[in-house]
PLY file of the C-alpha trace (Angstrom):
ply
format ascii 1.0
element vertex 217
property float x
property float y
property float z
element edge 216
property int vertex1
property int vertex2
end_header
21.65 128.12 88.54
20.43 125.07 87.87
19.69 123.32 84.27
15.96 123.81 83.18
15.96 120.28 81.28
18.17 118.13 83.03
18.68 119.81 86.68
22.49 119.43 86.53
24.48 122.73 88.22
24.85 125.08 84.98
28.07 127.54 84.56
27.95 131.38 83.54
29.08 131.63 79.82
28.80 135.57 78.97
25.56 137.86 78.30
23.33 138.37 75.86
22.91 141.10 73.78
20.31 142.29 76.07
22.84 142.22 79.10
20.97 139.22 80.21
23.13 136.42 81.79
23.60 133.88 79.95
24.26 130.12 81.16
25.69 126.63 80.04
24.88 123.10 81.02
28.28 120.79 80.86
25.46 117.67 81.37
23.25 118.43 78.63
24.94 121.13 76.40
22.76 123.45 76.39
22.64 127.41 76.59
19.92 129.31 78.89
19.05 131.56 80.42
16.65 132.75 84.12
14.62 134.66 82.37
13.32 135.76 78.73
12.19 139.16 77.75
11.01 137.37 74.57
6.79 136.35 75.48
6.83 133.15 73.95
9.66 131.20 76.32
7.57 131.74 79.10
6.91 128.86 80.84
2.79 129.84 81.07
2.46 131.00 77.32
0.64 127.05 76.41
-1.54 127.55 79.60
-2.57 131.40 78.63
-3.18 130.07 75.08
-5.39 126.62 75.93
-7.48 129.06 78.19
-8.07 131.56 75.85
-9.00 130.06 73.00
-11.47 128.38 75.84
-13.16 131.53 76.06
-13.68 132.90 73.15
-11.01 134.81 71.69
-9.89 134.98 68.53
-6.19 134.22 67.17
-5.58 138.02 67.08
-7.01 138.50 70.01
-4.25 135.93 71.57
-2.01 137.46 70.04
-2.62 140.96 71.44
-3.32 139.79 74.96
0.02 137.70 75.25
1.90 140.32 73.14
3.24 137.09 70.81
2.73 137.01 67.19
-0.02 135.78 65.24
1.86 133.18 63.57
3.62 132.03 67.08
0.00 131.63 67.83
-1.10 129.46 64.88
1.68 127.37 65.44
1.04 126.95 69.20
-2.16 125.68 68.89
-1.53 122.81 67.13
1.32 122.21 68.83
-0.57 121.72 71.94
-3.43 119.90 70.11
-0.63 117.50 68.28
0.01 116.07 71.78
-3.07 116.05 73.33
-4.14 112.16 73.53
-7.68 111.48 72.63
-9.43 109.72 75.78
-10.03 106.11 74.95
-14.51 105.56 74.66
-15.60 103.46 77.60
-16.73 99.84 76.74
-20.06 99.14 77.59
-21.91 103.09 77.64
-25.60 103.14 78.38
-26.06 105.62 75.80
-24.34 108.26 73.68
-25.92 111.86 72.64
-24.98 112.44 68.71
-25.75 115.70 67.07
-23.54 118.27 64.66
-22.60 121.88 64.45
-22.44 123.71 61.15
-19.75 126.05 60.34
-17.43 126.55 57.30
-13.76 127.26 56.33
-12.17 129.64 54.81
-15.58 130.86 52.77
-19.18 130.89 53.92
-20.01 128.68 50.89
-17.57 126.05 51.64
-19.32 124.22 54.83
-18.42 121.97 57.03
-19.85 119.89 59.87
-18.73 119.24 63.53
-20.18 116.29 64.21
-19.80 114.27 68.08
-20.96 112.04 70.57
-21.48 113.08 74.33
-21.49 110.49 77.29
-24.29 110.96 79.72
-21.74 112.19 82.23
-21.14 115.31 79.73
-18.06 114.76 78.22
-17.52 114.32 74.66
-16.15 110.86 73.56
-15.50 111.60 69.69
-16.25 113.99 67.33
-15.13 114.75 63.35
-14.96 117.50 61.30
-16.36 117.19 57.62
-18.85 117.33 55.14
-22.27 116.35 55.87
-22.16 113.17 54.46
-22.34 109.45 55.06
-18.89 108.83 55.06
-17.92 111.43 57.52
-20.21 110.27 60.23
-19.20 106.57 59.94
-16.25 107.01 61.17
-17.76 108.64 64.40
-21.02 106.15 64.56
-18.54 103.21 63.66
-16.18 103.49 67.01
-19.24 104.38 69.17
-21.05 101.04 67.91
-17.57 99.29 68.58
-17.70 100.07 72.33
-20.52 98.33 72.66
-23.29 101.43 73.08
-27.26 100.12 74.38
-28.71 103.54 72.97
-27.60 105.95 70.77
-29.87 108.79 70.29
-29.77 111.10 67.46
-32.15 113.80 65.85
-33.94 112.33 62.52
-31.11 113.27 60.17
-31.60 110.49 57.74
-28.11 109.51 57.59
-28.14 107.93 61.13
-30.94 105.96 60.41
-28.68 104.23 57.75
-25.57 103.98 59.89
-27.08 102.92 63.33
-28.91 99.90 63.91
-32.41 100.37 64.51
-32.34 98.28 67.91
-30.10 100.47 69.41
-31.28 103.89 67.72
-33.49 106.43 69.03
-34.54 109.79 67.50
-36.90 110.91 69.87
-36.42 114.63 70.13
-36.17 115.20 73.88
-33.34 112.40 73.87
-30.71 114.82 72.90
-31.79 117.67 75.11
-27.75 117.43 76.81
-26.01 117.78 73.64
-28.30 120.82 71.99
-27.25 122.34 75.21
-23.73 121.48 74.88
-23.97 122.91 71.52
-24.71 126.29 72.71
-21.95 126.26 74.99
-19.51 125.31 72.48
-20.49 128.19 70.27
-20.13 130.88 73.09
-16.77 129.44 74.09
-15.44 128.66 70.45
-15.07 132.22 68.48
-14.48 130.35 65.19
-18.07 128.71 65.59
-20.41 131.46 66.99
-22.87 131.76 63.98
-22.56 135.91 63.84
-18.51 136.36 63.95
-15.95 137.66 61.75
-13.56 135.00 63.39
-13.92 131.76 60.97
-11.51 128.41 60.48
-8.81 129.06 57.42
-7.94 125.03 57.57
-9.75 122.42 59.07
-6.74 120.93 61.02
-6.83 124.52 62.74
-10.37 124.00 63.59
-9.87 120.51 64.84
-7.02 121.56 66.59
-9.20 124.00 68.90
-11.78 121.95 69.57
-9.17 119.12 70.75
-8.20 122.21 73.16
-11.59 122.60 74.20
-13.10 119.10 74.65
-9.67 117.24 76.31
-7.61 119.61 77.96
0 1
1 2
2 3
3 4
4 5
5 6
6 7
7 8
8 9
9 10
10 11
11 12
12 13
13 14
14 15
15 16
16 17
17 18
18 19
19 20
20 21
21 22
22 23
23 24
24 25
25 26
26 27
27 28
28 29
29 30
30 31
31 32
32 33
33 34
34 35
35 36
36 37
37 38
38 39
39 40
40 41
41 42
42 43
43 44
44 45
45 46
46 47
47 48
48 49
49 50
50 51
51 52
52 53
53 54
54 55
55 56
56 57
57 58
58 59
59 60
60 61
61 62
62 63
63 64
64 65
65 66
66 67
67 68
68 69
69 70
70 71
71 72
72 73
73 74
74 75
75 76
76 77
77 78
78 79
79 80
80 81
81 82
82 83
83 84
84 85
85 86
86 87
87 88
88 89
89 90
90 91
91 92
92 93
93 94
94 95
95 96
96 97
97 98
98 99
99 100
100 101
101 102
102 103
103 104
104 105
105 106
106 107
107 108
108 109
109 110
110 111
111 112
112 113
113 114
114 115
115 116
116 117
117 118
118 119
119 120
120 121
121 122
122 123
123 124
124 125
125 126
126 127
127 128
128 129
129 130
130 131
131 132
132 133
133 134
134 135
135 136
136 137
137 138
138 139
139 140
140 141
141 142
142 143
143 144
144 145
145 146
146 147
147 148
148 149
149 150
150 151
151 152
152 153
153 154
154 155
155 156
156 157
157 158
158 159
159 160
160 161
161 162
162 163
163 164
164 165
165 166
166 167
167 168
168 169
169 170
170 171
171 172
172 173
173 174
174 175
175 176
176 177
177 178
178 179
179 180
180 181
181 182
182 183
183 184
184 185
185 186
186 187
187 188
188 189
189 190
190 191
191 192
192 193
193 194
194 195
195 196
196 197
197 198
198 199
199 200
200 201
201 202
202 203
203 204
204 205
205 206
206 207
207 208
208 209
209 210
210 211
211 212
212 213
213 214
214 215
215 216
């Protein structure tokens, strides 16, 4: 057979436990084999997992569907989202949609925000995950001003009205129509955020992680 990493012809070196076949690479030193009875080496496990926690199911849900454990599937997840690039935010937008998500981690009483910004075309150039305070939306606001936004439209949270400049600001309430829409969306296709679940975040770099999944995939 032929090397899964480096294509080079690969030589038969005994069986597995399993009676599997077992080969060796003389390029790249390395032992495989065709096939793997155990779920996780296949080749579509990242794929299953991206498009399932797409559509609403739950870690142990994964889990029980791909027959993987629940830890594998913790650990997949950010693994995917670790090398997922974040798009870069187009210079020169005609306007950005900002609005935020509530949700919490770990305990109802600890909550947390989801807050982004969606391009007219619908997809989402930035978000963060954080308290609802005035330094966790500057960071968002600050790189969206940086591109060199006309409009930004908000709701009348007064926190924007303190970050954005009021020349480019708008808080009418039928400007952000597209993102309170989006934001139903996102909580029928993200378990963790649905507001009547059992399925909640444990760490916000999990929660991030998923919604890196979700928006850039």
């Amino acid at each position: 057979m032929d090397c899964k990493y480096c294509v080079r012809l690969c030589r038969r070196a005994g069986r597995q436990k399993n009676g599997l076949q077992r080969y060796y690479c003389v390029s790249c030193h390395k032992y495989q084999q065709k096939e793997y009875l155990y779920h996780p080496c296949r080749g579509t496990t990242n794929e299953s997992i991206k498009s399932l926690v797409c559509e609403s199911v739950g870690v142990r849900g994964i889990s029980r569907v791909l027959k993987i454990a629940t830890n594998t599937v913790l650990e997949r997840i950010k693994r995917i989202a670790d090398v997922i690039p974040q798009p870069p935010i187009q210079q020169d937008q005609s306007s950005f949609e900002v609005d935020e998500l509530w949700t919490y981690i770990g305990w109802k009483e600890n909550e947390y925000w989801l807050a982004y910004a969606l391009e007219r075309s619908g997809r989402v150039a930035d978000f963060v995950i954080g308290k609802r305070t005035k330094l966790t939306l500057r960071g968002l606001i600050d790189r969206l001003l940086a591109s060199g936004v006309k409009k930004i439209r908000t709701d009348k949270l007064t926190l924007y009205q303190r970050l954005i400049p009021r020349n480019i600001h708008c808080c009418n309430p039928y400007g952000i129509n597209h993102i309170e829409r989006k934001n139903l969306s996102i909580r029928t296709h993200i378990k963790r955020l649905s507001r009547r679940t059992i399925c909640f975040s444990r760490s916000a770099r999990m929660l991030e992680s998923c919604l890196k999944i979700y928006f850039w995939r």
